[in-house]
N, C-alpha and C positions, 0 to 999 in steps of 0.2 A: 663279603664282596666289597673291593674297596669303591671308593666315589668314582674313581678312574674309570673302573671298568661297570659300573651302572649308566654313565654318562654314554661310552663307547656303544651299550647294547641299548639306549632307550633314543641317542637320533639315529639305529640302524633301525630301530621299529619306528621312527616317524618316516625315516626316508620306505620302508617297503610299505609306511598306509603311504605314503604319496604316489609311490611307482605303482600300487594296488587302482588308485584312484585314476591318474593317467592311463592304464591300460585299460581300464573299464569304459573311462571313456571313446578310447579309440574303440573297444569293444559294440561300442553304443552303437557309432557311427555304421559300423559294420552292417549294426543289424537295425540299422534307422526304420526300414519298412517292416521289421515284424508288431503286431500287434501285441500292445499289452496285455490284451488279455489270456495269449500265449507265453507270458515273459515270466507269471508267476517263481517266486523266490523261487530259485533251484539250486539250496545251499549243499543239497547231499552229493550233485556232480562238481560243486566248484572247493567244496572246503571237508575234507575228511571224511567222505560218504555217513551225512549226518541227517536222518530223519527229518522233514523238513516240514510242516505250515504254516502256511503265507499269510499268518495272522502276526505283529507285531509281540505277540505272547506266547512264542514257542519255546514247549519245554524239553530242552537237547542235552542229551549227555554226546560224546566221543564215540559211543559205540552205540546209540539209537535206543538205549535203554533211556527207563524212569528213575533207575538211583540215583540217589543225592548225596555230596560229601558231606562229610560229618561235619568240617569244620565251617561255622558261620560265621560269615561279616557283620553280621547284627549283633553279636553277644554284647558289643563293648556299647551300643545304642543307648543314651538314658531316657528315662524319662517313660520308660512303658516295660511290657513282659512278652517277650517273647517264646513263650515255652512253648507254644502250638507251631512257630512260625517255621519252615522249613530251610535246613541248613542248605545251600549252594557254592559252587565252589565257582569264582570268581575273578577273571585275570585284573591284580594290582600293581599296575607299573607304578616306578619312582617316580618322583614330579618332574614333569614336564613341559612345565608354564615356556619356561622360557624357548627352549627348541619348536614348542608348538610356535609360539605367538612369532617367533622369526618365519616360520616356515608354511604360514597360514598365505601369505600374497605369493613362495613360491607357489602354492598348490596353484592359486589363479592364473600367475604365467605360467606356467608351463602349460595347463590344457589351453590356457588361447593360443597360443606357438607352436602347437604339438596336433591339437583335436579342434575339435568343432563345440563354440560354446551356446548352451541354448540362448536365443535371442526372444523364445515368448511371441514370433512373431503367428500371424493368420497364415497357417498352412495347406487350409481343406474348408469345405463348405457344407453346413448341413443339408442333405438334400431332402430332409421328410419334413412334419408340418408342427407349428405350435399347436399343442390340442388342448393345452389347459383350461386355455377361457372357456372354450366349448365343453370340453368333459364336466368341470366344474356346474356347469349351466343345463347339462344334457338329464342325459339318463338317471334314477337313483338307481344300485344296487342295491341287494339286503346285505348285509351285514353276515360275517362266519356267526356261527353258534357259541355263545359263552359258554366259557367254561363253569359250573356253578361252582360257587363260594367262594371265588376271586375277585374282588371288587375292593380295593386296596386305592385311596388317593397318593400314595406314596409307593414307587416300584422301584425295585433293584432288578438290572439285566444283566446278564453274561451269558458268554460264549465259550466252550471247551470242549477239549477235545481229549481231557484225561479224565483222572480218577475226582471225585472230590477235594477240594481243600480247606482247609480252615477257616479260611479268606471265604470262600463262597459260607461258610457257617455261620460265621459274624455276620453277616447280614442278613442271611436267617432268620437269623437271633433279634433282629432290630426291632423293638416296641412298634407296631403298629406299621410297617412293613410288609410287603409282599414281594416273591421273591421268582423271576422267570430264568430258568437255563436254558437257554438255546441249543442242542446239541447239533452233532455234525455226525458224518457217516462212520468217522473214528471214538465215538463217543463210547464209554462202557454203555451199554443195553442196561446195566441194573444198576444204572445209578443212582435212581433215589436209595436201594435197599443199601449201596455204600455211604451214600451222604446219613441215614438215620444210624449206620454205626458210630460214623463219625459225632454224631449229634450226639450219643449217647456219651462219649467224651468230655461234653461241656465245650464251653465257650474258650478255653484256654487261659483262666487266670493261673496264677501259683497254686492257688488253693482250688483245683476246677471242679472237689466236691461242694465245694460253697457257690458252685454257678445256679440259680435257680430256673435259669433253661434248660437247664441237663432234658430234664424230662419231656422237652418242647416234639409235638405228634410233627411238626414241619408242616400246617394243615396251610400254613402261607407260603407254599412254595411249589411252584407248577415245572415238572418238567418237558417241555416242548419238544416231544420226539422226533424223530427222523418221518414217523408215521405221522404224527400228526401236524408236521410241516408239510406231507404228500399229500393230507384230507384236504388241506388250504390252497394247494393248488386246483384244485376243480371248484372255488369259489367263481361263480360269475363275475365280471367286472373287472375293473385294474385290480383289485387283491392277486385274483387268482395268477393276474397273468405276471406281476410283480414274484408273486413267490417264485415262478416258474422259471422268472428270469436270473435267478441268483444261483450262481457257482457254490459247489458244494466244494467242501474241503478250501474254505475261504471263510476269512475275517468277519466278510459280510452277513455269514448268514445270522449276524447279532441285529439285524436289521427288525428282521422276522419277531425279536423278543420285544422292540420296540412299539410296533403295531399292537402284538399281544396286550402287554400294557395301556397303551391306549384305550385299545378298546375297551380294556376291563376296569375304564374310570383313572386313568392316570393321570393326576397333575404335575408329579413331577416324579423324577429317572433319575436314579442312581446308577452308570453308565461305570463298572468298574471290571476288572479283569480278575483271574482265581488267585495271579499271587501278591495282589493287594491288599494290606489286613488293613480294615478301621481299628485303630488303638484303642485300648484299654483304660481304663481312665486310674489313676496307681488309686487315688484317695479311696473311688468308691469302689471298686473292681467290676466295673459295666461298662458296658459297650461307650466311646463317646459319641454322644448324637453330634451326625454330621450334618442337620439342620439347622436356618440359623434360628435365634433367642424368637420363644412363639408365645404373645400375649392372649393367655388362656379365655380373657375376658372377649375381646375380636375375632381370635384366628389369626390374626394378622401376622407376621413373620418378619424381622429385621437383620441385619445383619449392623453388630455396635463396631465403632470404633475406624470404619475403612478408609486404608489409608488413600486421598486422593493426591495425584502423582501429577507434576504438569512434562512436559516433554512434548518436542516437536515434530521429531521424526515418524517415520509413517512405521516406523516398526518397534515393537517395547520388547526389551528384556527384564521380566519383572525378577529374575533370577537376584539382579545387583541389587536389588535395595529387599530382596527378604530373606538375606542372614545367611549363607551359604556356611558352610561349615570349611570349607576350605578358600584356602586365603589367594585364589586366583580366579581370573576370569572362567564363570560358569554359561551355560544356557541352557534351554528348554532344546530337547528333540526340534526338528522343524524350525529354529529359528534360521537365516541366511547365512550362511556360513563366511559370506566378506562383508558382514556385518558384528560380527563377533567380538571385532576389537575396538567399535565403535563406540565409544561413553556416548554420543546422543542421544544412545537408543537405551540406554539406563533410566531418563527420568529423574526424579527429584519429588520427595516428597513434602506437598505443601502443608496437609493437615488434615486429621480425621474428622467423618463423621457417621450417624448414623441412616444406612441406607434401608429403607421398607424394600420386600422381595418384590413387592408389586404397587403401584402408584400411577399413580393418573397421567404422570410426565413422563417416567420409565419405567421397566421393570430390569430387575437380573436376573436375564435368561440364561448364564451357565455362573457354574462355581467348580473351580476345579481345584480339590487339593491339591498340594503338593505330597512327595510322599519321600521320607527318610529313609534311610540302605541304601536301597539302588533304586535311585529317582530314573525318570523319565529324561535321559539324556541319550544324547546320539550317541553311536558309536567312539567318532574323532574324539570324542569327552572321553570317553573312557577308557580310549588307546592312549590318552595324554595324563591325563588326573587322577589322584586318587582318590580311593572308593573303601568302605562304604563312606557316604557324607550325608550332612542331615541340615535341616533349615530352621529358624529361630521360631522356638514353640516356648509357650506362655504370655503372659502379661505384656512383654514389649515386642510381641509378636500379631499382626494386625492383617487382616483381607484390604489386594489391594483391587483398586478399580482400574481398570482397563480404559485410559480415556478414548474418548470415541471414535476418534479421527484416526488411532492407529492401530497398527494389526500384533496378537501375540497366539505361535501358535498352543492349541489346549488338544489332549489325549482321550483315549476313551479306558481311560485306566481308573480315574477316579475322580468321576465327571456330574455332577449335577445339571438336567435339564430341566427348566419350569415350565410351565405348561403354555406360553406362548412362543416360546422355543422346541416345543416337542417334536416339530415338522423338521430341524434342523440336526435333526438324529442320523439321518440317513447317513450310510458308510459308501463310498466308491467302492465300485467291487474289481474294476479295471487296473487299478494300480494295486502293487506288494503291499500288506498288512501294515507295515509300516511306517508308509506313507500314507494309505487311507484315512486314518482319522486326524493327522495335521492339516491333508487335503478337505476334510469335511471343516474343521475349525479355520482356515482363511474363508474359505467358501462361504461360509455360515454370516461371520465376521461380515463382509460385502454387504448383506441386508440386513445384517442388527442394525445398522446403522441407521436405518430407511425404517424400521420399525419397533423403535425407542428402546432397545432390550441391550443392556450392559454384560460384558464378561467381569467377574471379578476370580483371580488368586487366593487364594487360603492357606494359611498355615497346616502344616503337617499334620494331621488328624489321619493317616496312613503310613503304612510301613511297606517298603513292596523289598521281598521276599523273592529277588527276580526268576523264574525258572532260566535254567542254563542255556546259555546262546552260545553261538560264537560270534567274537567279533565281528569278525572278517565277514561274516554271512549279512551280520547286521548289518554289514558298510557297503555290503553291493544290494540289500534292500532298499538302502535310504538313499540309493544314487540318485532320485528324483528332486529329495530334500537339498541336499546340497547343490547342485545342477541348476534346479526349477524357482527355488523358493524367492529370491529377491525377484526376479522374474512375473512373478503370479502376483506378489503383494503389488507390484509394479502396476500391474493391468488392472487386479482387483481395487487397489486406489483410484484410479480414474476410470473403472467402468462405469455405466450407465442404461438404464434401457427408458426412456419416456413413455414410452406407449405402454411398459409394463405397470400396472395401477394395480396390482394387490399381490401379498407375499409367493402365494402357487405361482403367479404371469414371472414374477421378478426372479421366482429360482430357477423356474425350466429354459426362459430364456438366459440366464449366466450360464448355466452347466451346457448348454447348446454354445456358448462365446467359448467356453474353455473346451468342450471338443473341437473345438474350429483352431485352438493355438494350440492345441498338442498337449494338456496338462492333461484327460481324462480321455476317454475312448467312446464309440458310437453307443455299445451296450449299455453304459452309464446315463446317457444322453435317455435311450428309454427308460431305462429303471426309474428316474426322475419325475418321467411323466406317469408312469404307474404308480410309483409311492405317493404322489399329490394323489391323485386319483384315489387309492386304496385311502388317504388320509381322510380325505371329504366319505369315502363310503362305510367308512369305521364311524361317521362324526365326529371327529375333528372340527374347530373352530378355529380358522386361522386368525393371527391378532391384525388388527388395522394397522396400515401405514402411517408412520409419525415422521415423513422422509426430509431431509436437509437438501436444502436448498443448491441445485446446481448450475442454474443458470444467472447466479447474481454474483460476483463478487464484493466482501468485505472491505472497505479500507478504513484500519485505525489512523487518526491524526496524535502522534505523542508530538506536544511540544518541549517537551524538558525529556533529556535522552542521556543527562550528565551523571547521572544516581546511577553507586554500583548497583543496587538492583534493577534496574530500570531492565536487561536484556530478561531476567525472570519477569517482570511484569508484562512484557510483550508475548513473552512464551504463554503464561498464563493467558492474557486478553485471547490469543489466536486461538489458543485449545478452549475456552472459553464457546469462540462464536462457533469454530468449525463444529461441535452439535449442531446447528443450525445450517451453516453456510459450507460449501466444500472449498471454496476458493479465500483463502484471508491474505491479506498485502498489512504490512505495517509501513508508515510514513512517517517521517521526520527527522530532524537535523543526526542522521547515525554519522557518527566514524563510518571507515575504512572498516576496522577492527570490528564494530559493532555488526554490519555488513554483512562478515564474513562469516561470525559466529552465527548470526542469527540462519544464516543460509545453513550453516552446518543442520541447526533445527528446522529444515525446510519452511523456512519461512521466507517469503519474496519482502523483500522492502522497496521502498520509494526514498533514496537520502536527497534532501535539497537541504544544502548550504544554508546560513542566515544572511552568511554574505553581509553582518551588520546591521541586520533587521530585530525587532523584537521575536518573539518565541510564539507561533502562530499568528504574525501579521497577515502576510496573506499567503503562505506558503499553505495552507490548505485546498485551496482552489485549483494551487496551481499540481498540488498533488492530484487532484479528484481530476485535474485535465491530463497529468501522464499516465490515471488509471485508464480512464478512459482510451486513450488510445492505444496501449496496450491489448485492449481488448475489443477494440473496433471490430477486427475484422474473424476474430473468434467466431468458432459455429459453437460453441455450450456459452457464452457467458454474454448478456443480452442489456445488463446493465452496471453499475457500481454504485454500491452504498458507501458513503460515507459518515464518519462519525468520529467526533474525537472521543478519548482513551476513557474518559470521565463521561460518558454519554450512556445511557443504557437503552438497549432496543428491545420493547414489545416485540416481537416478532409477528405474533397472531395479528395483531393490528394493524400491524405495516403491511402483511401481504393479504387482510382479508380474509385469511386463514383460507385463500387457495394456491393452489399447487401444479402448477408451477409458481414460482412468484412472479404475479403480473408486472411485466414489465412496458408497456404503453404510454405510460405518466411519469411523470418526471414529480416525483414526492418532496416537498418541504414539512417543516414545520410554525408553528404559529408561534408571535414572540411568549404568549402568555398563556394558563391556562383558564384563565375566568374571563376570557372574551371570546366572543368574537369576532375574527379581524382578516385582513387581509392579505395577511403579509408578503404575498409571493403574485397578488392580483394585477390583474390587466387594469389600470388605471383610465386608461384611455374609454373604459365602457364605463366610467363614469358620467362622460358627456352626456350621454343618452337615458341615463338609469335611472329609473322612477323609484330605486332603493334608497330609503335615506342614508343607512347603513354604508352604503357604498360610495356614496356622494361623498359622504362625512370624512368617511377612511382618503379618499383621495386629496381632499382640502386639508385636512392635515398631518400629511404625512408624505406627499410627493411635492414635487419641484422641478423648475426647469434651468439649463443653467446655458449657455452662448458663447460662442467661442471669441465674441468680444470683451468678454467678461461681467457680462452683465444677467441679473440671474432674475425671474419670476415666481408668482406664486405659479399651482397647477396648471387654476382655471386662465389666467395670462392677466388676471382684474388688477394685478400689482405688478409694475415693477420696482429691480431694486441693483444700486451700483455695486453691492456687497452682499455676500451672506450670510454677514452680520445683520445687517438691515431688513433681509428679509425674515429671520428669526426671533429676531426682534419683535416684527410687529404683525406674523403672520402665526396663528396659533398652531404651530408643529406640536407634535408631543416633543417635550421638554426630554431632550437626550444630549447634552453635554460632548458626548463625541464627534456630533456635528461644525462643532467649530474646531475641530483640530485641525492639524493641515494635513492627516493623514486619511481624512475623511473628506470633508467637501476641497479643503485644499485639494488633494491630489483626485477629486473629479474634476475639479476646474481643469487643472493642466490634461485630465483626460479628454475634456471637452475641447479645449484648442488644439489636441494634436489633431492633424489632417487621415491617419488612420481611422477616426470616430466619426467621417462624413456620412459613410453607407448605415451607421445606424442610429443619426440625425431625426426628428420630429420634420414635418415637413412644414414646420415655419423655423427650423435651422436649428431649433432648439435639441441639447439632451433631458429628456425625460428620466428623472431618478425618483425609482421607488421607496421607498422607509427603509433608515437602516434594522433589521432584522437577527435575531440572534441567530447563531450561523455556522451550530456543532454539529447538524448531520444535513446529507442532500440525498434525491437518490436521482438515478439521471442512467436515461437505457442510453445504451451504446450507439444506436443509432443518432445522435446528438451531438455525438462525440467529437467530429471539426467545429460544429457550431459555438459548443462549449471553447474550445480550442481558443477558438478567435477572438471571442469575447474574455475570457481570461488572461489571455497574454499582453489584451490591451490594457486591463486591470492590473496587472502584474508590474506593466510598463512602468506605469506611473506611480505601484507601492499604495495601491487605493487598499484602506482597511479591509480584511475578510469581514465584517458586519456590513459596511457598507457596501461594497462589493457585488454581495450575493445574489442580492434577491432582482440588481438591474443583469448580472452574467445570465441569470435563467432568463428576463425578460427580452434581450438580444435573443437567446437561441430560440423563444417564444416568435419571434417578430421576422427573424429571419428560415424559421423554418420553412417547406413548401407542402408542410400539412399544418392541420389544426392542433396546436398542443398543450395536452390539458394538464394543469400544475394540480395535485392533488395535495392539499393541506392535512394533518395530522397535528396533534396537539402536544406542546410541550409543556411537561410536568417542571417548572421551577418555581422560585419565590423569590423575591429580593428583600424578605423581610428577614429576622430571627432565623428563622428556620431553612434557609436556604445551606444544601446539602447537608441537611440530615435526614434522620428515616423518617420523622415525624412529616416532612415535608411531601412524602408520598402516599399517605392515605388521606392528607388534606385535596390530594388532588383530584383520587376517585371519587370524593363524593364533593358536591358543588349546589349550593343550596339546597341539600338533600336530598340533590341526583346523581344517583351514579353513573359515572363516565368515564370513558377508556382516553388512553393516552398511546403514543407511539413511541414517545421520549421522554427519559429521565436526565436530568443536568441541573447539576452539578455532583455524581456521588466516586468519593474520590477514593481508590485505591490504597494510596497512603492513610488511609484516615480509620477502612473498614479491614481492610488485608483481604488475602486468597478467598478464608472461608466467608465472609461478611458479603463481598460481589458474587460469591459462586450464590451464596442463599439471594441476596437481593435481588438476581438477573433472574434467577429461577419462578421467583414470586410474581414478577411482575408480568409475569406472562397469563395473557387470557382466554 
């Protein structure tokens, strides 16, 4: 075939998936009010009368049979043995790259110009009741009847609706494994007596009389009948009525094998499909353990080497940075389809390390291989690119982490659950097999976040051996993926529920938010509240809430924004707090350029000019005054933290370690840590104070100054024609910055301007408090003009950010029409030796032999420690 005419017939197959797409759409429109749960896949009316279920793991030939072509796309795979693994025959179009990646924004106009595109908006309203909190708190049920000799911490699930495969034998086969099948109403009746032929077989090496499982009785392996899915339905309680509620001849009823497992001691779920094989390992010819590295001596369980990824965007393609075999844009099933050609959503690897599966900070609650042949890609991937393709395995081949703030979708093909993830198994049963478990993975994704649990990526340690699809069948399944998905991550990024305070409250109310926009259906909405249900009646433990902060925003102060790295530093800082924080703003002197990039990695910044200024004179203030009012009039965000870039925040300590983060006080910090001081004090209730403490801190360290020019000590016992003379001979603490002209200088000029009359002492005088070191603030929104006013008169004048500070809080203090309490918190520095090194921070916990917390670290410098040295240090310091 010459080049001419492959080119001619591969953009007439992109233009009919477009024209396919577009009519589907208008198709949609048509049937806007039928329910999804009517809609199931019906590829045997639209594409070649082909046997059809609605599980994303249908095995179809052209004429509704089980044969398989002889010839395999895996022969040429290295790196493992496929002699078990079943041949399928597979459409291979030419490469594509380029006609797709042109024709990817026509797909998006034409359905805007053409169809109706989903907007994700509130359609419909739930009309029944949240019953969680109550069912949780109400009645116990008993528990189904175990099964005996089942009790496995380790379970493999699946769902079929064929004969045995190989794929479900390996995991059989797995050391200390347990093994549940789910059948369905198409299931062979004598499938175990098939699966122990098969077993007799061997594992599938070259040599599979050298398998020493051959002989294995399969006594770890349950098959979950059609019957004994019917005995589950007369279970009293949400089980029974959860079983009842799930569609047969559906994806979901893997749900069922879920539960199973649980109950029978499950800590973690191998969540895999039948034509997924775990590889063979060449050196030793055994299964390779898809667990990660386990210290025999603990239990305890690691995962070496992961690689952490910084990136800003709300959605990750972990495809581009782990080694695709073909040299064009890839993605996962479920990723947004006008998102595809976006490098933001690639990431950047900053550097490995090793992650515990469970930890007191986080855990990782899924691991999803990747898997070689015929990966876990959409349709459009496969009507574009060619196949089979494989991903970088071995040594410079690493698991990557999912940072947290962003969403990627993961499958139930070859899926690790740990056991404070286990609840987050559940399958929609309302939407096509195909979409169900992407749908279950954003969904999921929404409250990891809220309770500490990480996704990570893995290297190929599977081979999927895909059973025969049709395309085309696959591309009006995935209609939701492509249509829905930027949509959903859109909503599922800034959804919220307050009132909802533990994992059951936070999922029944989301899957109740996503019936109301159109991603799920009513029957779903129940199934949710019976599987919470069924999960507390099995005994289940759901994990506590470890949730990130939404009612505060972040602001970094960088003052030096000239270093090419500088836009990865910021990227890194923001993916840094947003664990913590949902909202992060970066500030300081950006470009134009810098700006726009940064916005590409949704990142909001603050740019202020220097205009001529030093490099954080007082453009910090004047930042934390345009966060602020930015977010005045907000209903989620109630205050702004600041802090510059080199600052590191306690978090536990700053908010008290409650949740919401209170926001009531206006938070400083103190200049030192082995005092204490006053630094942000009402000076004025020194007159009265029978504390010597307080007397002391006012005499020296406050001042009055005149719009004559004439300046006093606090108490008024001195005066003096200069503030030279009064520091002279008035015991201030000794700080050097006081005589600049950019410190009492430019208060004086702030004290003559006629603007500074309404926040005058009422003998004419300005009262200035101690200059204060002055890297973080924190300040509720409700503040926000107060702050304003008193800033801009600071700004006016180029008053230092030290000196500055601590009188801007004491206006909004004075001029408030409530009582406002300034909440001190301690700052870990040194101005000896040791100031910004790590030595500098255990000097601070402990303070004559007392242990004591801090809220801030300052000075620990980015450039000094890198990615991984702040990710451990920020981690540490937390209490």
């Amino acid at each position: 075939m010459t080049n001419g005419l492959r080119i001619v017939l591969l953009f007439c197959g992109v233009i009919v998936v477009i024209e396919l797409f577009v009519s589907f759409e208008f198709s949609q429109v048509l049937r806007k009010d039928e329910k999804l749960a009517n809609r199931t896949f019906s590829g045997e009316k639209r594409v070649s009368q082909i046997t059809s279920y609605t599980s994303q793991h249908d095995r179809l030939t052209v004429d509704g049979s089980k044969s398989l072509s002889p010839n395999s796309p895996l022969s040429n795979l290295p790196n493992n043995s496929h002699s078990d693994v079943p041949s399928v025959s597979i459409f291979e179009p030419c490469g594509a790259a380029d006609i797709f990646k042109n024709n990817v924004s026509k797909v998006a106009e034409v359905i805007s110009s053409t169809g109706v595109v989903f907007k994700g908006l509130k359609v419909r309203s739930f009309q029944g009741e949240r019953i969680i909190k109550n069912q949780l708190e109400g009645q116990a049920f008993s528990k189904p009847e175990l099964v005996a000799g089942y009790n496995c911490s380790n379970w493999g699930v699946v769902t079929t609706i064929f004969e045995p495969t190989k794929a479900i034998k390996r995991v059989a086969d797995m050391p200390s494994w347990c093994l549940v099948i789910v059948a369905d109403t198409k299931t062979p009746t004598d499938y175990m007596e098939l699966l122990n032929v098969l077993e007799s077989e061997g594992t599938g090496t070259n040599n599979a009389s050298n398998d020493t499982s051959a002989t294995s009785q399969l006594d770890n392996v349950i098959f979950f009948s059609v019957d004994m899915q019917k005995e589950w339905e007369s279970v009293k309680g949400p089980l029974g009525s959860f079983v009842s509620s799930l569609p047969w001849k559906h994806f979901s009823r893997k749900n069922l094998g879920f539960l199973f497992a649980i109950l029978h001691g499950a800590e973690i779920i191998f969540d895999f499909d039948d034509d997924n094989y775990v590889k063979i390992d060449e050196d030793s010819g055994k299964l390779m353990d898809i667990l990660p590295v386990k210290d025999e001596s603990t239990g305890d369980m690691t995962l070496t080497n992961v690689s952490i990824v910084s990136i800003g965007a709300s959605v990750f393609n972990h495809h581009a940075i782990m080694g695709p075999s073909i040299n064009e844009t890839s993605w996962a099933r479920g990723f947004p389809l006008d998102l595809i050609l976006d490098s933001h959503t690639h990431g950047k690897v900053l550097f490995q390390k090793d992650v515990p599966l469970w930890s007191q900070k986080e855990q990782v609650g899924v691991i999803q291989y990747l898997a070689d042949g015929n990966p876990d890609i959409d349709a459009l991937h496969r009507l574009a690119k060619p196949l089979p393709m494989t991903f970088e395995f071995g040594e410079n081949a690493h698991p990557v982490m999912v940072p947290m703030h962003t969403f990627a979708p993961y499958n139930a093909q070859a899926t690790i659950h740990t056991k404070d993830a286990l609840w987050a198994t559940l399958l929609p049963s309302t939407v096509p097999g195909r979409v169900s478990d992407i749908w279950r993975s954003y969904f999921a994704q929404s409250i990891f976040r809220d309770a500490g649990l990480r996704l990570v990526f893995a290297p190929p340690k599977i081979v999927q051996s895909r059973n025969v699809h049709s395309y085309l069948g696959d591309f009006e399944a995935e209609h939701d993926l492509y249509a829905k998905s930027s949509k959903l991550v859109e909503f599922l990024q800034n959804w919220d529920e307050p009132s909802a305070n533990s994992v059951p409250e936070r999922m029944e109310k989301l899957w109740i938010d996503l019936y109301e926009h159109d991603y799920i259906e009513l029957e779903d909405v129940h199934a949710v509240q019976f599987w919470l249900g069924s999960l507390k009646q099995i005994g289940y433990a759901f994990p506590h809430l470890k949730r990130r902060y939404k009612n505060v925003a972040v602001m970094g102060q960088f003052n030096y924004v000239d270093s090419p790295s500088q836009i990865d530093n910021v990227i890194f800082w923001a993916q840094k707090h947003r664990e913590y924080f949902h909202s992060v703003i970066a500030a300081g002197p950006f470009s134009n350029e810098q700006v726009s990039d940064l916005a590409g990695h949704l990142i909001e910044v603050i740019s202020t000019p220097l205009n001529g200024r030093k490099n954080g004179h007082n453009d910090p203030y004047v930042n934390l005054m345009v966060a602020l009012q930015r977010f005045k009039n907000s209903s989620t965000i109630e205050a702004v933290l600041y802090a510059h870039d080199d600052a590191l925040l306690n978090i536990t300590d700053l908010s008290q370690g409650i949740y919401p983060f209170p926001t009531n006080d206006i938070i400083a910090n103190t200049k030192l840590m082995d005092r204490d001081e006053f630094s942000y004090g009402d000076p004025r209730e020194a007159v009265t104070s029978k504390d010597d403490d307080i007397r002391h801190w006012a005499k020296s360290t406050c001042y009055r100054m005149y719009p004559n020019g004439t300046v006093s000590s606090f108490d008024n016992s001195l005066s003096f024609g200069s503030f030279q003379d009064l520091y002279a001979k008035v015991p201030l603490i000794p700080f050097g910055i006081y005589l600049q002209r950019y410190c009492n200088g430019a208060q004086m000029l702030l004290t003559k301007d006629p603007e500074s009359a309404k926040f005058r002492e009422k003998d004419g005088s300005m009262l200035f408090l101690s200059y204060t070191q002055a890297d973080f603030l924190f300040v509720p929104t409700k503040y926000a003009d107060l702050f304003a006013e008193a800033a801009e008169l600071h700004s006016k004048h180029d008053v230092f950010l030290e000196c500055a500070m601590s009188k801007i809080v004491d206006i909004v203090r004075q001029q408030a029409n409530e009582q406002v309490n300034v909440r001190l918190v301690k700052l870990c520095t040194n101005f000896k030796g040791i100031r910004g090194k790590l030595s500098m921070i255990p000097s601070c916990q402990t303070h004559n032999g007392i242990q004591q917390s801090f809220g801030i670290v300052h000075p620990i410098k980015m450039n000094i420690y890198g990615y991984k040295g702040m990710d451990r240090i920020m981690d540490e310091i937390q209490t």
